[in-house]
N, C-alpha and C positions, 0 to 999 in steps of 0.2 A: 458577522458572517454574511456572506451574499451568493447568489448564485448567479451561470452564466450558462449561454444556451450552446448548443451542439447542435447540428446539423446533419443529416444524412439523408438520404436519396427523396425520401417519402415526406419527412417529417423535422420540425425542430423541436429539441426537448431541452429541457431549462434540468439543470443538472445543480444539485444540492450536495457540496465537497463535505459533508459531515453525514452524506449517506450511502458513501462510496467505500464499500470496504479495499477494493485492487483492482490494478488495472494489468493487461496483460497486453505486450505488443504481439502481431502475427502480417510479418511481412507489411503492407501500406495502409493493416487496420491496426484498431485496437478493441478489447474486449473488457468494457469496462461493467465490473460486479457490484452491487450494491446489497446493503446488510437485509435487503429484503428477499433478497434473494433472484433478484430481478439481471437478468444480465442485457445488455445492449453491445451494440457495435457500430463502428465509426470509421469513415477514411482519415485518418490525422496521424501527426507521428505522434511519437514519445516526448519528444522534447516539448513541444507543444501542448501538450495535455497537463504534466507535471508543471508547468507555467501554470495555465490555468487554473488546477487544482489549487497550488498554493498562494495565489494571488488572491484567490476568492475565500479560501478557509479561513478559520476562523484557529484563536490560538490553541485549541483542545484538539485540531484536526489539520496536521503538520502529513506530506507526503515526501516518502522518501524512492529514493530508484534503488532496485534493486539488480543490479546484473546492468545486462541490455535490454532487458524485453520486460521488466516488472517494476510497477508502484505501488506503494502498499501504503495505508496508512496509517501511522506512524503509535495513534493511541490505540489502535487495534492487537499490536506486538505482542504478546503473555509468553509465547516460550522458543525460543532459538533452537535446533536440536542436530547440528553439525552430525553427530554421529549415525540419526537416523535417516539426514538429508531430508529436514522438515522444519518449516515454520508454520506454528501454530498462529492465526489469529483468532481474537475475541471480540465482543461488546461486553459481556457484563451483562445481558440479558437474555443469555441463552442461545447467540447466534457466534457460532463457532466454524472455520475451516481449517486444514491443514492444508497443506500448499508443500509440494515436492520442489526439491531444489539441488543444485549439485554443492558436493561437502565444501567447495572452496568456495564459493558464492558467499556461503553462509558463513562461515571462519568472516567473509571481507563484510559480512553484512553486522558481525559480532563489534568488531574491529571502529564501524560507523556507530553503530551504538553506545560503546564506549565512549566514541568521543563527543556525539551527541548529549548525553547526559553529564552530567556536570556530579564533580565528585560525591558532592554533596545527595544525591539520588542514586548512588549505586554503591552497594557492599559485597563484597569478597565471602560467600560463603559455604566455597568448597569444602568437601572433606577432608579432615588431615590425616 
């Protein structure tokens, strides 16, 4: 794992992609959250950021885009929730958000998981 620095107006900050829970775009920023709770801002696009993130992570901390405006990190994922127009993220230590989404985002973001995971990590275990 490594990390790599950001810049904005005042200040450079050395950004650490395994402490990054999501990133949100807002028009020529971004608002990028970490599991601390810490949130920051940036002039950079999307595209650029999700470069970064994954060029510097490490293999337990994979980002994925979600929409146009959202990255999320990939081990953070616990629950999907198309019907309530929510994804839940986690750590495992107590740091937990939900995050609003529209229903069809999420069905495409279901759709990216699936194929992400490999058969062999995911089972079918609706109701019947």
């Amino acid at each position: 794992m490594s990390r790599f620095c950001l810049r904005n107006r005042n200040e450079l900050v050395v950004i650490d992609p395994s402490h990054v829970a999501y990133v949100r775009a807002d028009s020529n920023y971004i608002h990028i959250f970490f599991l601390s709770q810490q949130e920051l801002y940036f002039n950079c696009s999307i595209a650029d950021i999700i470069n970064l993130l994954n060029i510097h992570a490490d293999s337990q901390n994979r980002f994925i885009k979600i929409g146009r405006s959202l990255i999320v990190n990939l081990r953070l994922i616990v629950r999907v929730l198309p019907q309530k127009n929510q994804l839940v993220l986690a750590d495992g230590c107590g740091w937990s958000t939900q995050l609003n989404l529209p229903h069809k985002t999420l069905i495409r973001l279901c759709q990216q998981l699936d194929d992400y995971f490999s058969s062999d990590n995911k089972t079918d275990c609706s109701e019947k």
